[in-house]
C-alpha positions as CSV (number, residue, x, y, z in Angstrom):
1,X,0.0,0.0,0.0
2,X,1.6,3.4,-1.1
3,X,2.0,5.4,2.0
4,X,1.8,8.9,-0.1
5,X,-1.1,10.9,0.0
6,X,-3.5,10.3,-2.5
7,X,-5.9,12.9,-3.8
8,X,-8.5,12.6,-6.3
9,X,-9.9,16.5,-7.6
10,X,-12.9,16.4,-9.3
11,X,-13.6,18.8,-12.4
12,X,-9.8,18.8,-12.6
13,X,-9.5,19.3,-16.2
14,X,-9.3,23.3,-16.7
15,X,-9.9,26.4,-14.6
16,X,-9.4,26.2,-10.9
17,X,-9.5,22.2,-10.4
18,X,-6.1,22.2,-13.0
19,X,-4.2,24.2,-10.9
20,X,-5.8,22.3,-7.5
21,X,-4.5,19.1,-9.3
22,X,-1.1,21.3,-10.2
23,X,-0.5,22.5,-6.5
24,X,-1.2,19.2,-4.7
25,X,1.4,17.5,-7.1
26,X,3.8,20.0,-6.9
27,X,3.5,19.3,-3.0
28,X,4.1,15.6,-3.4
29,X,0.7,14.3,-3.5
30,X,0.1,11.4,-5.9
31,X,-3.2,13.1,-8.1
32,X,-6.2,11.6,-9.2
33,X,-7.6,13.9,-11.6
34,X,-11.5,13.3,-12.2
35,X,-13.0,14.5,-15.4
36,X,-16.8,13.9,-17.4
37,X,-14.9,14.3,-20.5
38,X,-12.3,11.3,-20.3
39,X,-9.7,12.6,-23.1
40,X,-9.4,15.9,-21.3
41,X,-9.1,14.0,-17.4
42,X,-6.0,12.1,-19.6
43,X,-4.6,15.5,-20.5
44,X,-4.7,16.7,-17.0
45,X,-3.6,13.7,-15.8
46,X,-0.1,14.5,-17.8
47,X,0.5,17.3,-17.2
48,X,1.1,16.6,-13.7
49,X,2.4,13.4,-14.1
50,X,-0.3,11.5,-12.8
51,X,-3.4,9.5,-13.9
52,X,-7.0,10.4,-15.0
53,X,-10.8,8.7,-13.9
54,X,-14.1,9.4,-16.1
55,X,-16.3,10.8,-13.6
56,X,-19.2,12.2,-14.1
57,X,-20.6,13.7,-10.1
58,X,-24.0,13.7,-10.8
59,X,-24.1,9.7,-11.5
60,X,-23.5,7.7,-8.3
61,X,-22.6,4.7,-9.9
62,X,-19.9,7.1,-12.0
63,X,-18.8,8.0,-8.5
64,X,-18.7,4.8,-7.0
65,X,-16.9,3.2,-9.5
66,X,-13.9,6.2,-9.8
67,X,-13.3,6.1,-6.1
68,X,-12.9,2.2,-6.7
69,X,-10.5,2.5,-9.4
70,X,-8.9,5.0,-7.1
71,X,-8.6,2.4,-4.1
72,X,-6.9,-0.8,-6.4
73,X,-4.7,1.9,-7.3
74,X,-3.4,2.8,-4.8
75,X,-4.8,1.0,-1.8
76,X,-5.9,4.4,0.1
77,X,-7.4,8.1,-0.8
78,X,-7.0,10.3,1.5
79,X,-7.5,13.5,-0.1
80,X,-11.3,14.5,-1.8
81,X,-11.3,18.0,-3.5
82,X,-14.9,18.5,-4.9
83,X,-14.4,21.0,-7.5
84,X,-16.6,20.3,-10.5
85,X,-19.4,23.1,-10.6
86,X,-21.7,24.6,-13.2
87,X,-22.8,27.7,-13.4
88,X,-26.4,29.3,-14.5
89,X,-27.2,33.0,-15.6
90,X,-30.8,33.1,-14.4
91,X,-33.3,34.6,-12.6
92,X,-36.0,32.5,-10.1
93,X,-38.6,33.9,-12.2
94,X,-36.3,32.4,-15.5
95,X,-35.7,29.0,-13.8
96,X,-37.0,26.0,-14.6
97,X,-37.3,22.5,-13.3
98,X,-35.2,21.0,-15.2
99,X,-32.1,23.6,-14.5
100,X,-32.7,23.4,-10.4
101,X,-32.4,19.7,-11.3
102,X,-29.2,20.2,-13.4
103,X,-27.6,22.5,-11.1
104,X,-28.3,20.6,-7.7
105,X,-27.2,17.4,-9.5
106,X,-24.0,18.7,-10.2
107,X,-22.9,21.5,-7.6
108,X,-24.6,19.7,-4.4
109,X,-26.0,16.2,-5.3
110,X,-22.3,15.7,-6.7
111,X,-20.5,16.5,-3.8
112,X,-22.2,14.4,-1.5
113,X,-21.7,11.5,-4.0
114,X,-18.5,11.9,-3.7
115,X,-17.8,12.6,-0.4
116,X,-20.0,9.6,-0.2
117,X,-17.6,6.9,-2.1
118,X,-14.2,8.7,-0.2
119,X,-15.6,8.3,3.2
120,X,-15.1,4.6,3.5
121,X,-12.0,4.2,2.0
122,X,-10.6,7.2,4.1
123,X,-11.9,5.5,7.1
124,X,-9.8,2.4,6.0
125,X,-6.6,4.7,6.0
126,X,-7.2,6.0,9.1
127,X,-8.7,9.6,8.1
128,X,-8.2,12.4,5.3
129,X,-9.3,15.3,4.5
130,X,-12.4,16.5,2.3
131,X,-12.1,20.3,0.4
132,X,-15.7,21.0,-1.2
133,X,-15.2,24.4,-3.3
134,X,-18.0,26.8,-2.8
135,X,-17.9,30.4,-3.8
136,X,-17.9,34.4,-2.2
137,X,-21.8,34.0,-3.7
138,X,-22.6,31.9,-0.9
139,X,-22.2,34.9,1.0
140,X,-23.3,37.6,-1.1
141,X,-25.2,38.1,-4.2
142,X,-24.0,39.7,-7.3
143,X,-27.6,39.1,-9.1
144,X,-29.0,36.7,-12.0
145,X,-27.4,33.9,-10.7
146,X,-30.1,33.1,-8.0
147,X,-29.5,29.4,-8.6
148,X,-25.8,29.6,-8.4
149,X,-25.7,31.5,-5.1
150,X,-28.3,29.0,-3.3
151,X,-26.0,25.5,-4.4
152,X,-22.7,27.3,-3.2
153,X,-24.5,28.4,0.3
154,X,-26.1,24.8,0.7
155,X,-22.1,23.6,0.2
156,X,-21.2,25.1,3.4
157,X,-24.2,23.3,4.9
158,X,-23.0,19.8,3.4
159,X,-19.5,20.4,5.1
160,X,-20.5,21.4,8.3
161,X,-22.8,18.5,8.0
162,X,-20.1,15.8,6.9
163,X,-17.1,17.3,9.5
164,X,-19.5,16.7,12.3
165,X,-20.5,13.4,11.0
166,X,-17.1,12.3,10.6
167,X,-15.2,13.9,12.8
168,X,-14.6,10.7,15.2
169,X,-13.1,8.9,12.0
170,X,-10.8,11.2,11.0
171,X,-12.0,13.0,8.4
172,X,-11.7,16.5,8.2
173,X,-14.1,18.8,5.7
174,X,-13.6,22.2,5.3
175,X,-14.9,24.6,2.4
176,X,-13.1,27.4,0.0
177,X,-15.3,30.3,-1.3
178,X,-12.8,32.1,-4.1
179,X,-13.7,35.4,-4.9
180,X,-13.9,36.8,-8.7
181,X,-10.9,34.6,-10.1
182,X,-10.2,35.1,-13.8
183,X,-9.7,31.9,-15.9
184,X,-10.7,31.1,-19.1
185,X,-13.5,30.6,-18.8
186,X,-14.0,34.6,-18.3
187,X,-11.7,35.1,-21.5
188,X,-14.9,33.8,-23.3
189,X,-17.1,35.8,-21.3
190,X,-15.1,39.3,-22.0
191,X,-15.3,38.0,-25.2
192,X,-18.8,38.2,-25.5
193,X,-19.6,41.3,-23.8
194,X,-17.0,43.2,-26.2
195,X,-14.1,43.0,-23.8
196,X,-10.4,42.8,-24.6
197,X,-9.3,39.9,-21.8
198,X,-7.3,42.9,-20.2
199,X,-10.0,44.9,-20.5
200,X,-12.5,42.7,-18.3
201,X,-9.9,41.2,-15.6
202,X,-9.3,44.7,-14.7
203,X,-13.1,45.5,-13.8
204,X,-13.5,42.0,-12.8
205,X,-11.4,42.4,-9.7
206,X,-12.2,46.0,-8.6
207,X,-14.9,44.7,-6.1
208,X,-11.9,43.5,-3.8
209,X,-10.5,45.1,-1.1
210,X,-7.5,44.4,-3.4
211,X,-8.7,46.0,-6.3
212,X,-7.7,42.6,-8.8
213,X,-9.0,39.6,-9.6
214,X,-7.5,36.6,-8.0
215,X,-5.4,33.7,-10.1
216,X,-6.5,30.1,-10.0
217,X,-2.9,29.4,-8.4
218,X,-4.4,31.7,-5.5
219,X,-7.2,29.3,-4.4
220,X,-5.2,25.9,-5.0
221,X,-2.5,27.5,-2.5
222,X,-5.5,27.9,0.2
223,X,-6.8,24.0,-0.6
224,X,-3.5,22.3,-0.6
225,X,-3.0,24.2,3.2
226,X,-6.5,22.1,4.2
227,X,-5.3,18.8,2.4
228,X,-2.2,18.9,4.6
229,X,-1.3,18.1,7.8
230,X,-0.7,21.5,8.6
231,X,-4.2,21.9,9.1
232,X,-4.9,18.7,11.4
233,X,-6.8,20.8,14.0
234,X,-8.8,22.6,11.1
235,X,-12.6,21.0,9.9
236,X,-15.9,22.6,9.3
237,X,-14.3,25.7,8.7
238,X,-15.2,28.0,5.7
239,X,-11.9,29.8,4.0
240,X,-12.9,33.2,1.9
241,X,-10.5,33.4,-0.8
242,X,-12.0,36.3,-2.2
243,X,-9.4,39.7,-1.7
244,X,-11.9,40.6,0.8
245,X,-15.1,41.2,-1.1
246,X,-16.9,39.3,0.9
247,X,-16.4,42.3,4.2
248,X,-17.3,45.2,1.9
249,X,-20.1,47.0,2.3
250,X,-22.1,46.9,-0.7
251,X,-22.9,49.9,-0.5
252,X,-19.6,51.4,-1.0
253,X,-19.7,49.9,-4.6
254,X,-20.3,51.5,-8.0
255,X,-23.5,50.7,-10.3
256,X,-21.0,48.6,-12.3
257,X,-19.8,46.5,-9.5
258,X,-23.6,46.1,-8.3
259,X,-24.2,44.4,-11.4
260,X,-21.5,42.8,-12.5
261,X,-21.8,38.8,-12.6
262,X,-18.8,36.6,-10.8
């Protein structure tokens, strides 16, 4: 049985989850990376020198079966970062029942699969540590995104929920909330307001007490912290990653910032 830490990261393909995978490898983690799309999980899987599972959160037998492949592996996992998220540009009045379905399948409903599957094969390794990613939206709303805001909030619910459950086997859960963090993701959305990429990250960020956006790099730093042992006496805890947005008053913010979407 390998006695490194193993980690699987969900959604770890692009965006915030490649540079989880990228910091917890750089640390000396062996990486899982967990992907729906099984050619881009392989990629990921690479580029940091370690190996790739089809998962797709919101199917439990997906689940079950990655955390498996996981466990013959490498006889152990003791590190879950739920990562993979969607994201929906609606009102409650837009909504429908078929995108609260989507939404919850992926952003709740598929971190509680997954915690799900860990759970007993961290308890077999005598603890880990689970990081579910929720957002500074949990905390305050930034409009049309009604959907969105109530999944990340009922994250911080889930990990109170699970740390207290399974506190007495070891298992620490904590959550992240980044702030506005500019991937690529936002190139394409610059791109289709009008925006030069330089142009956007610039007014992206200035709802910060920092005044910037923050980099993907920014958040894995906080979530590798949490999957080490530096932070053994640290669970149920909620980390704001957000350059302080989440402390301002709103009312200190221009129209722009009032409206703009994270």
């Amino acid at each position: 049985m390998s006695t490194t830490k193993i980690a699987l990261v969900t959604g770890a393909n692009r965006g915030i989850g490649a540079a989880i995978a990228q910091g917890l490898a750089e640390r000396g983690l062996t990486v899982v990376a967990g992907a729906r799309d099984a050619g881009a999980g392989e990629e990921a899987a690479r580029r940091i020198g370690g190996r790739s599972v089809p998962l797709d959160v919101t199917d439990d037998d997906s689940v079950r079966e990655a955390a498996a492949r996981v466990e013959q592996w490498y006889g152990r996992l003791d590190v879950l970062v739920n990562n993979a998220g969607m994201r929906l540009y609606q009102t409650v009045l837009e909504a429908s029942e078929s995108s609260w379905d989507a939404i919850l399948g992926v952003n709740l409903k598929g971190y509680a699969f997954c915690a799900k599957a860990a759970i007993p094969e961290m308890r077999r390794s005598g603890g880990g540590s689970i990081v579910n990613i929720a957002s500074v939206r949990a905390a305050v709303a930034g409009g049309n995104m009604v959907q969105y805001d109530a999944t990340k909030a009922a994250v911080i619910g889930l990990t109170r929920g699970l740390a207290y459950d399974h506190a007495a086997d070891g298992i620490r859960v904590n959550a992240v909330c980044p702030g506005p963090v500019f991937t690529r993701f936002h190139e394409r959305r610059a791109a289709a307001v009008g925006k030069t990429p330089e142009e956007f990250k610039q007014g992206f960020g200035r709802g910060t007490m920092l005044k910037r956006p923050g980099t993907p790099r920014e958040i894995a730093t906080c979530i590798a912290f949490l999957a080490s042992d530096d932070a053994s006496y640290v669970t149920a805890s909620t980390f704001f990653v957000d350059g302080g947005q989440s402390a301002i008053d709103p009312d200190s913010l221009t129209p722009w910032l009032q409206t703009a979407r994270l």
